[in-house]
C-alpha positions as CSV (number, residue, x, y, z in Angstrom):
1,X,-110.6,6.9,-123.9
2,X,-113.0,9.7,-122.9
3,X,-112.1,8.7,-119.2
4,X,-108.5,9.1,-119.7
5,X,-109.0,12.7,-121.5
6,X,-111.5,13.8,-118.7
7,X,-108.4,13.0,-116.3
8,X,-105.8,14.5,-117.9
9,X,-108.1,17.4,-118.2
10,X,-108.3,17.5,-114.4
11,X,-104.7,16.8,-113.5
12,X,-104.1,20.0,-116.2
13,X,-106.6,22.4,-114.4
14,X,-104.6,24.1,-112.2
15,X,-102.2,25.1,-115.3
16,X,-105.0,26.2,-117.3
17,X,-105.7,27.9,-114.1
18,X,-102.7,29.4,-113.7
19,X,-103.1,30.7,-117.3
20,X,-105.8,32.4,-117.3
21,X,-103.9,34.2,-114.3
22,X,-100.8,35.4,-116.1
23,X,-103.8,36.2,-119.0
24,X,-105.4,38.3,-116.9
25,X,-102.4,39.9,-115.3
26,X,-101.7,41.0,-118.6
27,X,-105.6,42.0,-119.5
28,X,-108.0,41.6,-116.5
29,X,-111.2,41.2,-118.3
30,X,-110.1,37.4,-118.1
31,X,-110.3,37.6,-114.7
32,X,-113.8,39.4,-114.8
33,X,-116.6,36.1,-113.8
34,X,-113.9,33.5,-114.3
35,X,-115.8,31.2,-111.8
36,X,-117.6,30.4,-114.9
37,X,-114.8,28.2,-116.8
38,X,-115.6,26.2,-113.5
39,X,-119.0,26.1,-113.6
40,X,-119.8,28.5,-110.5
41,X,-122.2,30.8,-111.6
42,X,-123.5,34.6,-110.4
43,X,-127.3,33.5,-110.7
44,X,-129.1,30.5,-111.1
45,X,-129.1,29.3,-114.7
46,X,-132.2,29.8,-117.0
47,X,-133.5,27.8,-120.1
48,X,-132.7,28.5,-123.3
49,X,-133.8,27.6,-126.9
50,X,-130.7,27.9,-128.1
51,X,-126.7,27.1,-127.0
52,X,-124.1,28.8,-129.3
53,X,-120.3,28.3,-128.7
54,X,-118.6,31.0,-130.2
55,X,-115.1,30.6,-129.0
56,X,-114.0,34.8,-129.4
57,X,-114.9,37.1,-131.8
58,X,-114.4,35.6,-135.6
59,X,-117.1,33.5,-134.3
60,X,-119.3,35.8,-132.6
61,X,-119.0,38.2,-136.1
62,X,-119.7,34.6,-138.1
63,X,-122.9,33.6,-136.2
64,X,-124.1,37.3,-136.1
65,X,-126.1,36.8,-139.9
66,X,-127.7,33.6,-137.7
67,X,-128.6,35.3,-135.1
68,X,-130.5,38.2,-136.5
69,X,-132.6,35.7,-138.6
70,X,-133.5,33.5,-135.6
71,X,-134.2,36.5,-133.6
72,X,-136.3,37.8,-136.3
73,X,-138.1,34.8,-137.1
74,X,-138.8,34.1,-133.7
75,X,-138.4,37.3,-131.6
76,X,-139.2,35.3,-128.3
77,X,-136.4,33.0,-129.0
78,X,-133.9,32.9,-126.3
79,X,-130.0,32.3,-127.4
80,X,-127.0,32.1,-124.9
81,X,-123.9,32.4,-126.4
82,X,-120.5,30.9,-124.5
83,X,-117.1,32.2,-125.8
84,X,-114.1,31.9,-124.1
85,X,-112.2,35.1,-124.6
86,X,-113.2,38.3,-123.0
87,X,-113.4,40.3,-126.6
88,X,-115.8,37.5,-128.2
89,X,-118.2,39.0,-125.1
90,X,-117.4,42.5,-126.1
91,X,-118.2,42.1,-129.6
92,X,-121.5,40.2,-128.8
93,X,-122.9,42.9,-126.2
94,X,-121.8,45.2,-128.8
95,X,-123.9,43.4,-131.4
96,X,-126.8,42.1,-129.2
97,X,-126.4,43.8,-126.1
98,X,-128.9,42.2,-123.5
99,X,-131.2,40.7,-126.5
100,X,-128.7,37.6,-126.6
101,X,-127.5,36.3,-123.4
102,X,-123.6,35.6,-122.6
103,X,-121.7,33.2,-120.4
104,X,-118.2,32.0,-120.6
105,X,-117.8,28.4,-121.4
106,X,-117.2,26.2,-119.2
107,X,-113.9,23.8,-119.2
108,X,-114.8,20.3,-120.3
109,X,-115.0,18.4,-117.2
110,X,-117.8,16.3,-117.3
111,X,-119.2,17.2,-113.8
112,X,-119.2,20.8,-115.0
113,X,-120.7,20.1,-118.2
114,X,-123.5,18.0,-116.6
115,X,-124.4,21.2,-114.0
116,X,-124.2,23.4,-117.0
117,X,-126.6,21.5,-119.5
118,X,-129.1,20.8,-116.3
119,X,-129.0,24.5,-115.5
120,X,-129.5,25.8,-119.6
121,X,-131.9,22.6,-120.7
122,X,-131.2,23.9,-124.2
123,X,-133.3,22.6,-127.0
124,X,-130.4,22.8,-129.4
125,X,-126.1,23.6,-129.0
126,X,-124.5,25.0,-132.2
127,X,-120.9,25.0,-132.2
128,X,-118.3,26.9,-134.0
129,X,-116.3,25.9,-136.6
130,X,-113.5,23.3,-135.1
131,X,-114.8,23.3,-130.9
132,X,-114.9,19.4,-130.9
133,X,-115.5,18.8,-126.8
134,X,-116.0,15.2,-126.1
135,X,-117.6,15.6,-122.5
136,X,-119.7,18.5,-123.8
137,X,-121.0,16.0,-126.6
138,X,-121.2,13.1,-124.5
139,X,-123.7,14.9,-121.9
140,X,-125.7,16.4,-124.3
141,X,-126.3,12.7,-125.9
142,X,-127.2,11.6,-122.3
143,X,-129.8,13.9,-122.3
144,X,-130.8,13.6,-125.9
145,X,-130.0,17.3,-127.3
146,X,-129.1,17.5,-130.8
147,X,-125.9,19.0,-131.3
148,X,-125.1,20.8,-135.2
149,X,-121.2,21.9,-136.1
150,X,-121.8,25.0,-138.0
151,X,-119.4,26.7,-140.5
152,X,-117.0,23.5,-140.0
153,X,-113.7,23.8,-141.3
154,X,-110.9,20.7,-140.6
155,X,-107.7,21.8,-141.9
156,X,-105.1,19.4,-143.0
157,X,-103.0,20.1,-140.0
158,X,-106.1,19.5,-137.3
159,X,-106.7,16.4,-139.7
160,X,-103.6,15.0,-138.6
161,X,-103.3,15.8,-135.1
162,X,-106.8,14.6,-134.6
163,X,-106.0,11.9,-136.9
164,X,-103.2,10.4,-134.0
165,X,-106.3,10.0,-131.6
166,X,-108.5,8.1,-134.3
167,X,-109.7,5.6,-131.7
168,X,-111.4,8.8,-129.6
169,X,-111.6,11.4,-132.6
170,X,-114.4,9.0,-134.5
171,X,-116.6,8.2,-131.7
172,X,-116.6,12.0,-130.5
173,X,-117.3,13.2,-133.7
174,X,-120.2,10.8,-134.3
175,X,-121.6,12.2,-131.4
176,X,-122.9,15.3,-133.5
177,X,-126.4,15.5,-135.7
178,X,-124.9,17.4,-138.4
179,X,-121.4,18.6,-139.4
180,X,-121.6,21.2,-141.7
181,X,-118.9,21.8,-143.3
182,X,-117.2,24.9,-145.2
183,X,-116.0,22.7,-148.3
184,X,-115.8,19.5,-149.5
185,X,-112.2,19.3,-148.7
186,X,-113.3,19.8,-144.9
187,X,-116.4,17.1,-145.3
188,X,-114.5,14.7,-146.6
189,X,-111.2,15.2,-144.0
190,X,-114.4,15.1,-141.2
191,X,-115.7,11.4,-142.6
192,X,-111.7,10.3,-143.0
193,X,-111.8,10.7,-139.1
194,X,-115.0,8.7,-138.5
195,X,-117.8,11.3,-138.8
196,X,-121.6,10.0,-140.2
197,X,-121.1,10.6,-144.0
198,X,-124.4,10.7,-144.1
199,X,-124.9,13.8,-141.2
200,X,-122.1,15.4,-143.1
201,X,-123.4,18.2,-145.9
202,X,-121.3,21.3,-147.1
203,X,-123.1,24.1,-146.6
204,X,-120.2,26.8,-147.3
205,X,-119.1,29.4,-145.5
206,X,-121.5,31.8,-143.3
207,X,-119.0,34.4,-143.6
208,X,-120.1,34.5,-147.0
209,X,-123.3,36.1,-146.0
210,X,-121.6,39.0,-144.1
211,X,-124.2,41.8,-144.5
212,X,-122.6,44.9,-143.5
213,X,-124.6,48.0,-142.3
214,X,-125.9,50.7,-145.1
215,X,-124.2,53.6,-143.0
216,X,-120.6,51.6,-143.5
217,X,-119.8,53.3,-146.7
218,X,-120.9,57.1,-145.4
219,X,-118.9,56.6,-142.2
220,X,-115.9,55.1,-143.7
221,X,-116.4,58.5,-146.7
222,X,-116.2,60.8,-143.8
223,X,-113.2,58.7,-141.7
224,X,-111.3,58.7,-145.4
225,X,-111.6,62.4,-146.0
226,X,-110.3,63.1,-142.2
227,X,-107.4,61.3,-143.5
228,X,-106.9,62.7,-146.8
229,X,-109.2,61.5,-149.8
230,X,-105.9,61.5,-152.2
231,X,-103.3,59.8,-149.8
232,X,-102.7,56.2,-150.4
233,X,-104.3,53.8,-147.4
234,X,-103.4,50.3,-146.1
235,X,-105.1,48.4,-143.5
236,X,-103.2,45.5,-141.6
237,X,-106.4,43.9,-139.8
238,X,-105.6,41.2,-137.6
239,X,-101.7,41.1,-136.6
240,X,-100.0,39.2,-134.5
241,X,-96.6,39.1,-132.2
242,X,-94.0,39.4,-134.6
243,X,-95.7,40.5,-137.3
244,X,-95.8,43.9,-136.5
245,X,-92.4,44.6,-137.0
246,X,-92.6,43.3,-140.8
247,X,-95.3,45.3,-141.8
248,X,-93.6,48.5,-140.3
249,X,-90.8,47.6,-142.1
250,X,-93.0,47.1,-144.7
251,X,-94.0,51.0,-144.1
252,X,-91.1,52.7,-144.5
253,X,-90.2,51.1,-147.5
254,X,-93.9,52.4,-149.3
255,X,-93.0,56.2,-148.2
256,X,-89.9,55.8,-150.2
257,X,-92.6,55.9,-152.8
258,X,-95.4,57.8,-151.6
259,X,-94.3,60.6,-148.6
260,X,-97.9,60.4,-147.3
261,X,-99.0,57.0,-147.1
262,X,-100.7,55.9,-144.5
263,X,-100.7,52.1,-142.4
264,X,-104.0,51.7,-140.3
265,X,-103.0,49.2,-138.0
266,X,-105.0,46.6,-136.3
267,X,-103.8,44.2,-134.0
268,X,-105.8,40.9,-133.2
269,X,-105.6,41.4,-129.5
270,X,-106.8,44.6,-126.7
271,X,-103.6,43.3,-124.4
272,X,-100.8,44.0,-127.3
273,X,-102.1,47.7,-128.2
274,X,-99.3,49.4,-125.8
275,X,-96.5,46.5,-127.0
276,X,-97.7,47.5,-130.3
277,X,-97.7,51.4,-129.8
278,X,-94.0,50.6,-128.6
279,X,-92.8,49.0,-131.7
280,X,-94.4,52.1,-133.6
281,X,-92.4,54.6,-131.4
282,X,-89.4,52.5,-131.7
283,X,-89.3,52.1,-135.5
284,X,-89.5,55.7,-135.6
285,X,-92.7,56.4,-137.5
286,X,-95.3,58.8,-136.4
287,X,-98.5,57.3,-135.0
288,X,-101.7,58.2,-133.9
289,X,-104.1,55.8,-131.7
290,X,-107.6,55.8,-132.4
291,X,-108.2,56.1,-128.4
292,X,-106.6,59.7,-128.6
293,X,-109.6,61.0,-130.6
294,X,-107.5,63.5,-132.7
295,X,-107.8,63.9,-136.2
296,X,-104.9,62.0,-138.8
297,X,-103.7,64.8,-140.4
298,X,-101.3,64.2,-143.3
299,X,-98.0,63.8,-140.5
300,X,-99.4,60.6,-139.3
301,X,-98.0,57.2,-140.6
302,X,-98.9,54.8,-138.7
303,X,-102.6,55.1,-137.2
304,X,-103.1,52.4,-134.5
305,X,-106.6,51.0,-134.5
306,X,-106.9,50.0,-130.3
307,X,-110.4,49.7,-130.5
308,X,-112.5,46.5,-130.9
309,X,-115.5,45.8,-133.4
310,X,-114.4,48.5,-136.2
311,X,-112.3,46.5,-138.5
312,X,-115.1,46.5,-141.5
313,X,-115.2,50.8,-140.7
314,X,-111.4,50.7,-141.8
315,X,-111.4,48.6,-144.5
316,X,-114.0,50.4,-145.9
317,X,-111.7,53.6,-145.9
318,X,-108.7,52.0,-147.5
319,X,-107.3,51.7,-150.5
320,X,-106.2,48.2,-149.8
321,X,-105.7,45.5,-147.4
322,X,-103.5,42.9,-145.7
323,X,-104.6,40.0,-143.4
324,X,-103.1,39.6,-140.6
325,X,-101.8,36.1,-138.8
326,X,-100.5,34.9,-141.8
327,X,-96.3,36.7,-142.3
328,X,-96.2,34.7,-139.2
329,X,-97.4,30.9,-138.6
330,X,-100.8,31.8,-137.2
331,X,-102.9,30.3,-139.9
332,X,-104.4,33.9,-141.2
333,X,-107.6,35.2,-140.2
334,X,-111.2,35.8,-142.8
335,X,-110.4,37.5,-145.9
336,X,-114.3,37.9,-146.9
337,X,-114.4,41.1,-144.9
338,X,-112.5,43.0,-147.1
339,X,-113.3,41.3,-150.1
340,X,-117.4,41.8,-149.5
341,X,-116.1,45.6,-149.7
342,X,-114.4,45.0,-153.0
343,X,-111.0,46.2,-151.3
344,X,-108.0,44.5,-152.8
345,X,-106.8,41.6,-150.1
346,X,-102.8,40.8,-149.5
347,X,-102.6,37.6,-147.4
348,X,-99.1,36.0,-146.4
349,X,-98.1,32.1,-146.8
350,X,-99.8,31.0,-143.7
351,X,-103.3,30.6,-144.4
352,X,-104.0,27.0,-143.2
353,X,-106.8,28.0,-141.2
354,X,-108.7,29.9,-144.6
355,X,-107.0,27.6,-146.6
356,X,-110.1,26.7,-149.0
357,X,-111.2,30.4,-149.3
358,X,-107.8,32.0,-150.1
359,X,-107.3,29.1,-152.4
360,X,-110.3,30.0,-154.3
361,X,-109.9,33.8,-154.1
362,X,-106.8,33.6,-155.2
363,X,-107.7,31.8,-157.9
364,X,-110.5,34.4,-158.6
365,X,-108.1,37.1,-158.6
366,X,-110.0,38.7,-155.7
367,X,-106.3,38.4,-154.0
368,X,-103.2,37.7,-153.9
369,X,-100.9,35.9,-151.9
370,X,-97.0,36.6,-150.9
371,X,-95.1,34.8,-149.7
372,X,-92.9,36.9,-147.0
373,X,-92.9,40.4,-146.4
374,X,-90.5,42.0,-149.2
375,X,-93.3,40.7,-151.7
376,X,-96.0,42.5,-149.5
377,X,-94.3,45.4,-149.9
378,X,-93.5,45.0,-153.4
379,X,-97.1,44.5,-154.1
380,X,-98.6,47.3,-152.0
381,X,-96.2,49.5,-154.0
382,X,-97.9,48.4,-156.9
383,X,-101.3,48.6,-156.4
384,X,-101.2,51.5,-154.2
385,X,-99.8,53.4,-157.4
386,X,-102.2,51.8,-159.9
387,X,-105.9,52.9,-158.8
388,X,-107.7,51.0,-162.1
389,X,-105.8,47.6,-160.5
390,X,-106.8,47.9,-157.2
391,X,-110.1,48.6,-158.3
392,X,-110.3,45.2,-161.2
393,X,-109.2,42.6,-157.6
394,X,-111.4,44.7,-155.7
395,X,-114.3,43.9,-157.9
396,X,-113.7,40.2,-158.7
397,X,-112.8,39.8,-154.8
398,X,-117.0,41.4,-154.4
399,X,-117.9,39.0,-157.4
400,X,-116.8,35.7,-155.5
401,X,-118.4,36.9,-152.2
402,X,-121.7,37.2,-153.8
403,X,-121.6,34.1,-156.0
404,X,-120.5,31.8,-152.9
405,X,-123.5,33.7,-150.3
406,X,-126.4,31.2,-148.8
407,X,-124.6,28.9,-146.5
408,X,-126.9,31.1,-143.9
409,X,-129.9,29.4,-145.8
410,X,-128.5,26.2,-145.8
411,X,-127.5,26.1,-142.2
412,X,-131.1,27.2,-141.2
413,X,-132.8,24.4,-142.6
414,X,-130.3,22.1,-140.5
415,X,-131.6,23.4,-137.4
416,X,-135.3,23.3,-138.4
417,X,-134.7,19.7,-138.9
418,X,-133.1,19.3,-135.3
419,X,-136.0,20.7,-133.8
420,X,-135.6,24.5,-134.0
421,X,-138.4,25.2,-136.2
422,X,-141.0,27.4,-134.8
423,X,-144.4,25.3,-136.2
């Protein structure tokens, strides 16, 4: 079966080629050293401890807790992180900047992944989350390295695509050491498609152990009192095509209410910022972008965030927040962020791919959930007018974050056991 995949894989490469074309034509960092996807490389590879696939920057900002404990521990440590989008390498050079070496990863082929394993000879690979690559797994059992799933997450719509290829999901996924998964809901959907049960442990969520920087809260004081300390604040972090134009709507319906308010927003993607500066102008609203480096006097109602890496600067300065990719059938993005600030969190009715941790949030009344965009708005009217509200989620969304933290623990001692430990 793995045959068959590896050859529909090749017969597909120049689409995926042609892809990563019209992707680039659109935002040419994906056309900055894209001879890596094919395993053509700069420089001659060098050995690493450490192999982390990070796929774009959720990941990158997931494995960062990880990272700065292995790096601590074991300052000498070398770590090579792959991701496949060019703001995943953004964020990590932002994070890391040379300490943590970046490549992009390399399609699946299993003559590429053979020249890229020979080249790296890492001791250990860490993947992200739901990166399940058969030829990547099958070369690193030919060579014996242990592979770990970290922060695993199978949602019940993966569950049944994978589900449709059992006779090649349950093999591939027995290829790992350890699965460690988010919830028991995603353990037991990994074992239901063949995994080890016994190399499958719940560790929780990493994002859970966010630790944001002590300077976040005087920054995001002196970015709130540019704005206006008294004028209500909303942060849409994360939004997607077609989603935009909701929350605008969304907007102008909340300075019916209050004249001042003020929508900071964020989209998920560097190539949509002038689309998405378009739809501002167009809905009529005033806007600032965060590139034009002028203050947000009380005028401004839309401020557009086109910057990358900020997002927990923002939420930190607003009154309240909404989560973008889920008004539209994206499957949301992480709600921890803002609820590790004890901001009030607004998430839509597509959440499938946090469904276990807005589930449980919104259970904890650390947020709520709407289910289109006239109950977003009806919402945001409310809390933005009701301070002691916002502030009761806000503080039970900061309770669940802390009692749910040490997944980062958990997953450490996984790796020691696959050969990571120091001694």
């Amino acid at each position: 079966m793995r045959h068959l995949y590896s050859l529909l894989l090749s017969l597909l490469l120049p689409l995926v080629l042609l892809r990563l074309l019209w992707r680039g034509y659109r935002n040419p960092a994906y056309l900055a050293r894209w001879t890596e996807r094919l395993g053509l490389w700069r420089r001659p590879l060098q050995p690493v401890d450490l192999w982390i696939h990070a796929v774009s920057v959720g990941e990158v900002q997931a494995m960062q807790p990880l990272m700065r404990e292995l790096l601590t521990r074991e300052p000498a440590l070398t770590l090579l992180v792959t991701t496949t989008t060019p703001t995943g390498a953004r964020r990590l050079h932002a994070l890391f900047a040379e300490r943590v070496r970046h490549l992009f990863t390399p399609y699946d082929l299993p003559w590429i992944m053979r020249r890229f394993l020979s080249g790296i000879q890492p001791r250990l690979v860490l993947v992200v989350e739901t990166e399940i690559w058969p030829n990547m797994l099958a070369a690193c059992a030919e060579r014996k390295i242990p592979v770990i799933l970290a922060n695993a997450r199978m949602s019940p719509r993966s569950a049944r695509g994978y589900a449709r290829v059992g006779n090649f999901t349950a093999p591939t996924l027995r290829r790992f050491g350890w699965i460690a998964a988010q919830s028991e809901a995603d353990a037991e959907r990994f074992i239901q498609l063949g995994a080890v049960p016994g190399r499958v442990v719940v560790t929780g969520s990493i994002k859970f152990d966010v630790r944001l920087p002590a300077s976040l809260r005087d920054r995001a004081e002196v970015l709130r009192r540019g704005w206006g300390v008294n004028r209500p604040v909303w942060v849409a972090a994360s939004t997607h095509e077609g989603e935009e134009e909701l929350l605008l709507s969304v907007q102008r319906r909340l300075r019916e209410r209050f004249v001042d308010v003020l929508l900071v927003l964020v989209p998920r993607h560097p190539e949509r910022f002038d689309r998405v500066a378009a739809l501002v102008h167009r809905a009529g609203l005033a806007m600032l972008r965060r590139s034009d480096g002028h203050a947000c006097d009380a005028d401004c109602s839309v401020y557009l965030v086109d910057s990358m890496g900020e997002l927990p600067l923002f939420l930190a300065a607003a009154d309240a927040a909404f989560i973008g990719g889920s008004l539209v059938p994206v499957g949301g993005h992480n709600l921890l962020e803002a609820a590790a600030l004890a901001i009030p969190v607004a998430i839509g009715p597509h959440s499938f791919n946090f469904d276990e941790i807005t589930r449980r949030l919104v259970a904890e009344e650390g947020a709520v959930q709407v289910k289109d965009a006239e109950a977003l708005a009806r919402l945001l009217e409310a809390w933005l007018g009701d301070a002691a509200e916002r502030t009761r989620i806000g503080e039970q969304a900061f309770a669940f974050v802390e009692r749910n933290r040490g997944a980062l623990q958990r997953l450490l001692v996984l790796l020691d056991e696959s050969g990571m430990s120091s001694s």
